[in-house]
C-alpha positions as CSV (number, residue, x, y, z in Angstrom):
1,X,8.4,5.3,-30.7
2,X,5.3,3.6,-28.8
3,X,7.6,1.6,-26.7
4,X,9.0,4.8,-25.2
5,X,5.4,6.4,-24.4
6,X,4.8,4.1,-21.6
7,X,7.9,5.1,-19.7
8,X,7.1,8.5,-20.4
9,X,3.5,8.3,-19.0
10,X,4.9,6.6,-16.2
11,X,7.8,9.0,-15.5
12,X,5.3,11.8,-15.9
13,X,3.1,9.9,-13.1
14,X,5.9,9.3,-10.7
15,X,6.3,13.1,-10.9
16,X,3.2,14.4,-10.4
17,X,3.2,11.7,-7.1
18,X,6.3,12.7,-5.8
19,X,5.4,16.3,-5.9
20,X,2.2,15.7,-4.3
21,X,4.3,14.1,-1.5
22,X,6.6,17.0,-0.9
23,X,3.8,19.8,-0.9
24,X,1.8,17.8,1.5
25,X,-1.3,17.2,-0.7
26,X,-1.7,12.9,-0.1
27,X,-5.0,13.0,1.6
28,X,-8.7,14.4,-0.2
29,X,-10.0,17.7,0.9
30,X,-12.8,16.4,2.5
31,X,-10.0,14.5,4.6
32,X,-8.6,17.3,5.6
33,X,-11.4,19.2,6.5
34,X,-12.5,16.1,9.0
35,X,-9.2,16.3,10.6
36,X,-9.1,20.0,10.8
37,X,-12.6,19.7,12.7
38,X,-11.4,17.6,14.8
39,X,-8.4,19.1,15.6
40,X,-7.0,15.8,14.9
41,X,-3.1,15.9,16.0
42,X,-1.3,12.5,15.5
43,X,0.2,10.4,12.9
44,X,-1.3,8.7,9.7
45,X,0.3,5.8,8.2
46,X,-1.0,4.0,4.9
47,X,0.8,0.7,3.1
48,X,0.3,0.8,-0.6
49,X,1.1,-1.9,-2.5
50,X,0.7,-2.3,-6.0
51,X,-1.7,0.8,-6.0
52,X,-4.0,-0.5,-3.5
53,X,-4.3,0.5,0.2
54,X,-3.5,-2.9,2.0
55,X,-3.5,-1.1,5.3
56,X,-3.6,2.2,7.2
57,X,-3.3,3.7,10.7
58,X,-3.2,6.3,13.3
59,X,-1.1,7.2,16.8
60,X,-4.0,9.7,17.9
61,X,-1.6,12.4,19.9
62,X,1.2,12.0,18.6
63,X,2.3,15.5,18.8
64,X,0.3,16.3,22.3
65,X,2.0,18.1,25.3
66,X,2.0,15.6,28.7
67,X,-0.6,16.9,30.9
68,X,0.6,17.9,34.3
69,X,-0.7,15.7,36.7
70,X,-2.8,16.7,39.6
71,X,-0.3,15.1,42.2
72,X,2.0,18.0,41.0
73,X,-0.6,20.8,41.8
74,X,-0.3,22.5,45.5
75,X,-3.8,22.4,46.9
């Protein structure tokens, strides 16, 4: 029966991560907050490997409306 407890602990983990995934709740609060007073709209990316961040990212606008350009405005 202790042979099984591991694999219980670690399906129980797996869980709890993949429900953290799917209700959006990856980065800390004080994360969020930063981003929120920024108005930060773009795209995060983070490699994990064997619990460690190896490396992460951003694409700052990703989700930003083109500007219309002044050569388009009648003067």
């Amino acid at each position: 029966m202790i042979a099984v407890q591991p694999y219980e602990n670690e399906e129980k983990s797996f869980g709890e991560f993949r429900r953290k995934v799917r209700s959006a709740e990856v980065l800390s609060a004080a994360m969020e907050r930063l981003l929120r007073n920024l108005h930060f709209s773009g795209k995060l990316s983070v490699v994990v490997q064997n619990g460690s961040v190896l490396k992460s990212g951003y694409e700052e606008g990703y989700f930003r409306q083109p500007e219309p350009s002044l050569a388009a405005s009648p003067e």
